[in-house]
Structures are given as structure tokens and as C-alpha cells.
C-alpha positions in Angstrom: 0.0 0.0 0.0 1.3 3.6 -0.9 1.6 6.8 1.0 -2.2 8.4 2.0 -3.5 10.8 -0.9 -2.9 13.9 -0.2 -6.6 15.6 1.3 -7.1 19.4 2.0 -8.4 20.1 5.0 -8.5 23.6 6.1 -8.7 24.3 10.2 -10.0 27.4 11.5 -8.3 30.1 14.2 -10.4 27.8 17.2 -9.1 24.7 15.8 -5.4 24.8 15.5 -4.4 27.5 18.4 -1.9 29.6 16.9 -1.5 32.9 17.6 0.2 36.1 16.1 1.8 36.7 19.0 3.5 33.1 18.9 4.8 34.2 15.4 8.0 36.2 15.3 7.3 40.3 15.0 9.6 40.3 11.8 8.0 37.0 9.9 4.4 39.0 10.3 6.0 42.6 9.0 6.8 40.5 5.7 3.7 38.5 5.8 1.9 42.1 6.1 3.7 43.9 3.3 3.6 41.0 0.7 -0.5 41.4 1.4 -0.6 44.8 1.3 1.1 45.0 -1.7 -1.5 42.1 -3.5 0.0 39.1 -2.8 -0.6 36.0 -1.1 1.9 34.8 1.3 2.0 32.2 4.7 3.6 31.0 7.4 4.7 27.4 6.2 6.4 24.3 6.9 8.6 23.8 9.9 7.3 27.3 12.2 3.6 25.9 11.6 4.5 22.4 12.6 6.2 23.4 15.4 3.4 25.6 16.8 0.9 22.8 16.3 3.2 20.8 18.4 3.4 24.2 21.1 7.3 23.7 20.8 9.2 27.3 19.8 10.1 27.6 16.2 13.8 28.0 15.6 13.0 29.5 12.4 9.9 31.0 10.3 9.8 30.6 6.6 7.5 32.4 4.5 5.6 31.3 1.0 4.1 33.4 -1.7 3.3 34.0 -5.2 6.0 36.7 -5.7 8.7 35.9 -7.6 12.4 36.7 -5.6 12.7 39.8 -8.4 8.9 40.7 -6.9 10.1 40.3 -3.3 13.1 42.0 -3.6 11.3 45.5 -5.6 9.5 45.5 -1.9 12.1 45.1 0.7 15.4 47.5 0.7 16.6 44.7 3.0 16.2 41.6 1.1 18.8 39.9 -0.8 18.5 36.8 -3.3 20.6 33.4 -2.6 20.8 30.1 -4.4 20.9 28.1 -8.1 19.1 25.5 -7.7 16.5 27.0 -5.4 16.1 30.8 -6.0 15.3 32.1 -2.8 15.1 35.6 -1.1 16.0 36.5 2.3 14.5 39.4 4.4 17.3 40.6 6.8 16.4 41.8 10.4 20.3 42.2 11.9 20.8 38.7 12.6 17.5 37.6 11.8 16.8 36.2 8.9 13.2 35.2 7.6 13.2 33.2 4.5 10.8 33.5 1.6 10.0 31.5 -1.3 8.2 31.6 -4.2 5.7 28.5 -4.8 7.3 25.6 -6.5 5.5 24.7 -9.6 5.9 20.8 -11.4 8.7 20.3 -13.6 6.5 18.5 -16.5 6.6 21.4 -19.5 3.5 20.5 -20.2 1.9 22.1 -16.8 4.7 25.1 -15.7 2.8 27.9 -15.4 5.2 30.9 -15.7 4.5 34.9 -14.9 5.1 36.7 -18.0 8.4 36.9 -19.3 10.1 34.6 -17.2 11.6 31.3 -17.7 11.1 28.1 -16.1 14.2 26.5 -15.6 14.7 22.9 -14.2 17.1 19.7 -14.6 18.0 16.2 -13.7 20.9 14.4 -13.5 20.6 10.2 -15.1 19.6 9.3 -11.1 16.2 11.5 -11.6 18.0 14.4 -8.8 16.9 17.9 -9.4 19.9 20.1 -10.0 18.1 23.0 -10.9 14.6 23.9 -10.0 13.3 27.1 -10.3 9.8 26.3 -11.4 7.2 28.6 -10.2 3.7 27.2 -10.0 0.6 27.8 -7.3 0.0 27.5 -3.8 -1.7 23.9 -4.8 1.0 23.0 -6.7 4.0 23.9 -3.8 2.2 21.8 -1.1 2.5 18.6 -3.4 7.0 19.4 -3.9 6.8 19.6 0.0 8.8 17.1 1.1 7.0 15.5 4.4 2.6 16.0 5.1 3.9 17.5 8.5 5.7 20.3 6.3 3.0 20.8 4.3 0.8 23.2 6.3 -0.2 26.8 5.5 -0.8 29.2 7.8 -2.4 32.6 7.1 -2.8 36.0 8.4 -5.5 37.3 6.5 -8.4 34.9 8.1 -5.9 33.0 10.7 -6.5 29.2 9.3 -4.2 26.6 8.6 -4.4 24.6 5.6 -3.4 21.1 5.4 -2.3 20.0 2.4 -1.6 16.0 3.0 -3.0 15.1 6.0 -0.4 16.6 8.1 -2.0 17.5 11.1 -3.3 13.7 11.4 0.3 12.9 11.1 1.4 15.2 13.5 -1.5 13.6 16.1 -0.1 10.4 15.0 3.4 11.1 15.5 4.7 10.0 11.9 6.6 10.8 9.6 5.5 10.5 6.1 6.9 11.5 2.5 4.2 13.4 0.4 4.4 11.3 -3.0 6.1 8.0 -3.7 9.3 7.7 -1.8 11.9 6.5 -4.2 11.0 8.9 -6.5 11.3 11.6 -4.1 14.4 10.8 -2.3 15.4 10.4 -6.0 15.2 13.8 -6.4 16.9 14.9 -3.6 19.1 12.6 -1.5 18.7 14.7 1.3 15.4 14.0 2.0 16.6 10.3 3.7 18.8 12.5 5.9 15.5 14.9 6.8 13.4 11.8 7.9 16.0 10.5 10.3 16.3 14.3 11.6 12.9 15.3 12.0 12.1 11.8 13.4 14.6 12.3 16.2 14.1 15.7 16.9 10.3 15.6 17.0 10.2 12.2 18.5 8.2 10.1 15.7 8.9 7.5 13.8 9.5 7.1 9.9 6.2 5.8 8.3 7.0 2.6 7.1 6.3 3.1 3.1 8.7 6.2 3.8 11.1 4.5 5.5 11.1 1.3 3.1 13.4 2.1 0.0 16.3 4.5 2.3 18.4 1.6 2.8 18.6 0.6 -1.0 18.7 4.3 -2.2 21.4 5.6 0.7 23.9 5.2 -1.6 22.5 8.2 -3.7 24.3 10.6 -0.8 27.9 10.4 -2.8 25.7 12.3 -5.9 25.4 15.5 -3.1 27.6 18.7 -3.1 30.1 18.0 -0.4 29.6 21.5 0.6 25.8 20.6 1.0 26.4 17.5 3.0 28.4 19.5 5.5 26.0 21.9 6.7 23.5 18.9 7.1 25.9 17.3 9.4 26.0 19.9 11.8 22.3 19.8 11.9 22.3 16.2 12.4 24.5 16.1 15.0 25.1 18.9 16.7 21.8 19.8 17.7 21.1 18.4 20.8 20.2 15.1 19.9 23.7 13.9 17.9 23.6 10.8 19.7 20.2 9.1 18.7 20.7 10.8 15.2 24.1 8.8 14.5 22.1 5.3 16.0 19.6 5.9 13.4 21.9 7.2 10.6 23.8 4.0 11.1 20.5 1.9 11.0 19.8 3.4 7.5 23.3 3.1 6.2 23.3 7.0 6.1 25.9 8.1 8.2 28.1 5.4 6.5 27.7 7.5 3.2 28.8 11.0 5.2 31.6 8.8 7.1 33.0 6.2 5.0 36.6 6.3 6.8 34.6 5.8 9.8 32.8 3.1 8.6 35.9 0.8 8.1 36.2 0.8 11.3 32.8 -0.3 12.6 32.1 -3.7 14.6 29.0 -5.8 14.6 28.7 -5.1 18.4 29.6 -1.3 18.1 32.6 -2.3 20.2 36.0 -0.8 19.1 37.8 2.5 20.0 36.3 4.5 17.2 32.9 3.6 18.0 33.0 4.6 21.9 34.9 7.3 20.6 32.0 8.6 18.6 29.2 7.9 21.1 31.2 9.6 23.7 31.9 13.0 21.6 28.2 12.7 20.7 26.6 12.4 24.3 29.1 15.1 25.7 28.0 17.0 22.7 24.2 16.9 24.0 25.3 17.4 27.4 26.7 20.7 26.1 24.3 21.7 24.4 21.6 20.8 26.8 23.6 23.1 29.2 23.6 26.0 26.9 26.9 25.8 26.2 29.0 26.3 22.9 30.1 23.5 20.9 33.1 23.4 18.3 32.3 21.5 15.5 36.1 20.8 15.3 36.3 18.8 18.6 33.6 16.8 17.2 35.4 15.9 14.4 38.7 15.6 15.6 37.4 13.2 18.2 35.2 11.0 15.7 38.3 10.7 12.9 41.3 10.3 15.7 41.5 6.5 16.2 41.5 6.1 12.2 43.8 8.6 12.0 46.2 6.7 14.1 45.5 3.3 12.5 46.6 5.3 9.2 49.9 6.5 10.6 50.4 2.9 11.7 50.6 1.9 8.8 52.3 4.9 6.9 55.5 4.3 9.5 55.7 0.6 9.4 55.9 0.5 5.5 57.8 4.2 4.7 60.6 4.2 7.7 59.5 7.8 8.6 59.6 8.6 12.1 56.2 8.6 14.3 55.8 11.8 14.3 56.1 12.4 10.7 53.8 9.4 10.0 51.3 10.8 12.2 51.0 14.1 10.4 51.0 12.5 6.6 48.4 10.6 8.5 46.3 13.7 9.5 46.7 15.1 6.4 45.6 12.4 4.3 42.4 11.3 6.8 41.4 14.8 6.3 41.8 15.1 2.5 39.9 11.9 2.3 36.9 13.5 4.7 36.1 16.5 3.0 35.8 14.8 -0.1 32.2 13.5 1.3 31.5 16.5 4.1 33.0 19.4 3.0 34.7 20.7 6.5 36.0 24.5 6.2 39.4 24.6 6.1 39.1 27.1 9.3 37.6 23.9 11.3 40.5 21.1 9.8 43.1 24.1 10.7 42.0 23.4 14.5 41.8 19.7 14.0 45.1 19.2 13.0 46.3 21.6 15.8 44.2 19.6 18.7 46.0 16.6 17.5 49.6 17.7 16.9 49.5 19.0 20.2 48.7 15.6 21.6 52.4 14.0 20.7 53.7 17.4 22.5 51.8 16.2 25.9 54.5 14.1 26.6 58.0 17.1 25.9 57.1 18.2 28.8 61.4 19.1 29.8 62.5 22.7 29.8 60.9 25.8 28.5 58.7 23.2 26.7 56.2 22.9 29.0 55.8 26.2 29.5 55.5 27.0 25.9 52.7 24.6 25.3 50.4 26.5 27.9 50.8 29.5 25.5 49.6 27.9 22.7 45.9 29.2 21.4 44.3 25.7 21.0 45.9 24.4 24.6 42.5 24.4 26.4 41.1 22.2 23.5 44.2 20.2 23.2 44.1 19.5 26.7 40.4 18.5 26.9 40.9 16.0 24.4 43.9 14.5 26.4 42.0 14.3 29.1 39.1 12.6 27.2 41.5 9.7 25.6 42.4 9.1 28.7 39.6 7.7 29.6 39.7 5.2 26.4 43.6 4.5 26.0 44.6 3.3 29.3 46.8 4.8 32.7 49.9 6.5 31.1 47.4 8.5 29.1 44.9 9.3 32.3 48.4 9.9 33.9 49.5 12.4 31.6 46.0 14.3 31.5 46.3 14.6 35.4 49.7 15.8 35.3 48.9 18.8 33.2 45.3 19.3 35.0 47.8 20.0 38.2 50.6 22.1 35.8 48.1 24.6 34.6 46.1 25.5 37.5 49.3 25.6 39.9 52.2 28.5 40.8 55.2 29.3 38.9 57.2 28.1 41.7 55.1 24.4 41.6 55.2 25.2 38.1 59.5 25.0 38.1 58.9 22.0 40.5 56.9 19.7 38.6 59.6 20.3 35.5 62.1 19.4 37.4 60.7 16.4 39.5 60.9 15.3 35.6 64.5 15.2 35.4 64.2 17.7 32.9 64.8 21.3 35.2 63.9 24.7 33.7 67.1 26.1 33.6 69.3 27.7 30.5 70.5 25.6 27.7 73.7 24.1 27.9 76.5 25.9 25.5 77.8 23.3 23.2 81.6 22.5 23.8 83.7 24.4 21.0 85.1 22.2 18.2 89.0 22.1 18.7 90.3 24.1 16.0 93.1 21.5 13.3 96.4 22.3 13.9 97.8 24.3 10.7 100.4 22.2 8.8 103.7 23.9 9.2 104.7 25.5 5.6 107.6 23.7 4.0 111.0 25.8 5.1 
């Protein structure tokens, strides 16, 4: 049996509960303006979903039947992103509501166009939309939504919502279901497999099952993505508060094997070696963080998730090349990286802080001289140290050792500073001056 056909149903204000002053004070000055000015334009998708379910939207997105040429000629502070979706964004300082126009079909046959513009839409041989600026009407957008529970319209201009394919049923039933058939809609866009496992985790739902049916076969479909694309979603996969349960479930799916195909060499039937801990431990300290309100760096993350491969690679790189470990270990970084961002693509500001994070572990243990000292000054040490002091909790005593020697050496006095050095054998003192080279006696001229 298919998906449900789509049925309208259209709930008024004392049915659904929503109220203006739920709805952000800069999503309703745009709503008001593109109705003043003889358009029609909602609250849609994720910031009506989200009221239904009384939670606080993150973010409030805006449909209409402007074109982003049309929204721009009415807002001074609007500018226009994106190739494959046109979209225009109203900016409010940091706030930032996004508007977009109503996705028409991408059959010739039945684009409907405003005068003098051109529909313009392609696939690639997997049936993926590269392009797809197809305008169309309000009917029209709700069937290219992606999920029923992201097909709902809300309006200001009589306050109901209307419910394209049965979302609010959905929402009641706590499921997530693709509008359309599945295949050919994660066809289309790839990232739609990654949505399902999102929204079913955030929201707490589960996949419907036609929905969730072909995303095993079809995972594979991830490599066709923009790198670039793929990293973004990443970060809202797993650094959003719920990283932990995402990854189960991406694994489940064969969906986080696609994003993390180094990883993935490395995974056991039983979820047992050091990479896997590894990544359930960065992930639940992650939501820990984040459930305290504190800041995350997507760097840690990844620095923690790719270390033990990263290890197993200089491993190898010594035993076969004859470098040195050190050397090994940073061909070894290099390469694990250059391999990653092929299939997430990680700013180079983030690998920057990876790399240091790690290099800075094989200087935990120089810890004679001035060298100790020196390593306190350096700008990642804090993050260097925390992930010390994390590995030692996965890579036995002389690790955990290490992590509580420099715990003590960077909250304690110069003087208990000098001690601990020199309780090393190494002392801070000055450098020994190297012995001159005796000079060669001059061979006496001939007389």
C-alpha cells in the first residue's frame, strides 16, 4: 500500500491555536507587506509544525506567489541566494526570515510561468533535481513539500491553517511520512533520507513505514550530493542536541556510512571498538553541552570522531615508509582529512583546529625545559588539553596519567610550576653551551 492521498483540509483560528503573537514580530511585518502589496503569502512548513506541536520555532519561513525579483522591488533589506532554489531573504540584523516563491511541477507540459520569465529545471541520469526554479501555485508547492507534516499553511489574512496531505493527522499520530512515492522523491533529492531521520529524532516520531522502506537501498545516492551541501546537514544532524540518537539511526539506514566512509571501516557488529565509543562519547558530551547551553566546536567533534583512524593510518604509513612517528602521524592527518572533505566538506578554518588539537597531543609528553611552558601559551591548549584528558579515559593509565599531570601544571604557581619540570629530570634552567670544536692544527709551511 502507498503513501495516503494527499486531502485538503483547512482548520480554522479555534481549531489549530496559533496565535500572532506566537509568530515572530519580523515573519508577520513581511507577511503584512507582501498582502498589502496584492500578494498572497503564509507562514509554512517547519514554524507551523512546530506551533501545532506548542514547541518554539527555531526559524519562520515564508511562502508566496511573488517571484524573488517581486520580493526584492518591496524590501530595501532583502537579498537573493541560491541556483538551484532561487530564494530571497529578508534581513532583520541577525534575523533572517526566508521567503520562497511557490514551487510549480517540472513537466513542460503544466509550468505555469509569470510573463516573461523562464522556467528553468534539470535532472541528473539518477532522476535528482539540480536546478529547479519552477514557479507554480500555492496547490502546486504543497504537493513538492517534502513531508505532510511540512505541508501546512498558515495565514494571516483569516488565521487558518491549511493542510495539504493530511499533516496535522500525522502530527497527532506522530509519523513521519513523505508526500508522493518515496523512491522517487528521495530520488530527487538525496537529502530528504537525511530529513526523515532528523525530524524523526528531533520531534520524536517515527518514519512511516512506506517512507522509511526504500532509504536503505537508495542511501547510496548521498555520494551524488555537493560535499559543501552534506556538510552543513551534518552539523544539523549532529550537533543539535540530539547527535547521539541521530548517529544510531543514521547507522541503521546506512546513512551516516555514506557521510563517514573512513569511519565506517572501522565499525564492529557489536559497536565495540575505540572509534565507536569514541564517537558515542563525543556525541553524548555534545548533547550534554548543548543541553547546558553551552557552545560546541564543531572541530572537537570531528577531531574526536576521525582520531583512532587517523592513528591506524599513521600505523601503517610508519611501518611501510621508515619515517619517524611523528612524521607518519602528520602524513596521517593530512591524508584522513583530504579523504573527509571529499564527502563533508569541513571549512578549512575547522581542519586548521583539527590538526592543531592533534599535533599537540604527541607534544603532551615534551614536557622538559621551556617546553612545558611554551605549550600553555599555545591558542588551542585548552582544547588540546580536553581531548587528552578525554583519551584518557579510552587508552589506558599512562594517558589518564599524563592528562592529570597537566590538570595540576596549569592551574598551579610558577614556583610548583618549576617544581613539577624538574621532578621530571628535565629542570627549567638555561641551555647548555655546546663545547667548542677544537680548532686543526695548521700544517707547518715547508721551510
Amino acid at each position: 500500500m502507498g503513501n495516503k492521498e494527499p486531502s485538503l483540509q483547512v482548520y480554522q483560528r479555534e481549531e489549530h491555536g496559533i496565535s500572532r503573537k506566537d509568530i515572530s514580530e519580523n515573519a508577520l511585518k513581511v507577511l503584512y507587506r507582501l498582502n498589502k502589496a496584492g500578494f498572497d503569502a503564509y507562514l509554512v512548513g517547519g514554524g507551523v509544525r512546530d506551533l501545532l506541536l506548542d514547541k518554539e520555532p527555531k526559524d519562520f519561513d515564508i511562502a508566496t506567489n511573488a517571484t524573488p525579483e517581486e520580493i526584492k522591488a518591496l524590501f530595501r533589506n532583502c537579498r537573493l541566494i541560491g541556483r538551484r532554489f532561487r530564494l530571497a531573504h529578508i534581513l532583520f540584523g541577525r534575523d533572517v526570515i526566508e521567503v520562497a516563491t511557490f514551487r510549480g511541477h517540472h513537466d513542460a507540459g503544466t509550468v505555469k510561468m509569470p510573463a516573461g520569465k523562464q522556467a528553468i529545471a534539470s535532472r541528473n541520469h539518477e532522476g535528482m533535481l539540480l536546478r529547479d526554479n519552477v514557479y507554480g501555485t500555492i496547490d502546486e508547492d504543497a504537493e513538492r513539500r517534502d513531508f505532510s507534516i511540512n505541508a501546512l499553511y498558515y495565514s494571516i489574512k483569516d488565521f487558518t491553517v491549511t493542510d495539504y496531505a493530511n499533516g496535522v493527522v500525522d502530527l497527532q499520530n506522530r509519523l513521519i511520512r513523505l508526500i508522493g512515492d518515496p523512491e522517487t522523491r528521495y530520488r530527487e533529492d538525496p537529502v530528504r533520507m537525511l530529513r526523515a531521520v532528523r525530524f524523526a529524532v528531533k520531534l520524536d516520531m517515527q518514519i512511516e513505514a512506506n517512507t522509511a522502506a526504500p532509504i536503505l537501498e537508495l542511501s547510496t545516492l548521498l555520494k551524488d550530493i555537493p560535499a559543501a551541501r552534506l556538510f552543513e546537514e551534518s552539523l544539523k544532524l549532529l550537533q543539535a542536541g540530539k547527535g547521539l540518537e541521530t548517529y544510531k539511526m543514521l547507522r541503521e539506514y546506512n546513512l551516516f556510512q555514506q557521510l563517514f566512509p573512513i569511519l565506517a571501516e572501522h565499525f564492529t557488529e557489536d559497536h565495540s571498538s575505540q572509534t565507536e565509543q569514541m564517537i558515542e562519547h563525543i556525541l553524548a558530551a555534545t548533547d550534554d553541552r548543548i543541553a547546558e547551553g553551552k557552545r560546541v566546536n564543531p572541530a572537537f567533534m570531528f577531531a574526536a570522531m576521525l582520531w583512532y583512524p587517523m592513528n591506524v593510518r599513521a600505523e601503517e604509513i610508519a611501518s611501510t615508509s621508515g619515517l619517524s612517528d611523528y612524521d607518519a602521524f602528520m602524513i596521517a592527518a593530512n591524508d584522513i582529512l583530504d579523504d573527509q572533505v571529499k564527502n563533508i566538506a569541513i571549512p578549512r578554518r575547522l581542519t586548521t583546529t583539527v590538526r592543531d588539537i592533534w599535533q599537540q597531543q604527541h607534544r603532551f609528553s615534551r614536557r622538559f625545559g621551556k617546553r612545558a611552558f611554551a605549550m600553555l601559551e599555545h591558542p588551542k591548549f585548552r582544547a588540546a588539553y580536553d581531548f587528552l584528558e578525554m583519551r584518557g579515559q579510552f587508552e589506558g593509565q599512562d594517558v589518564a596519567e599524563l592528562a592529570t599531570w597537566w590538570h595540576k601544571f596549569q592551574f598551579a604557581g610558577r614556583d610548583e610550576r618549576n617544581k613539577m619540570v624538574q621532578e621530571l629530570g628535565g629542570g627549567h634552567q638555561r641551555r647548555r653551551r655546546r663545547p667548542q670544536r677544537r680548532k686543526k692544527p695548521q700544517a707547518k709551511s715547508a721551510s
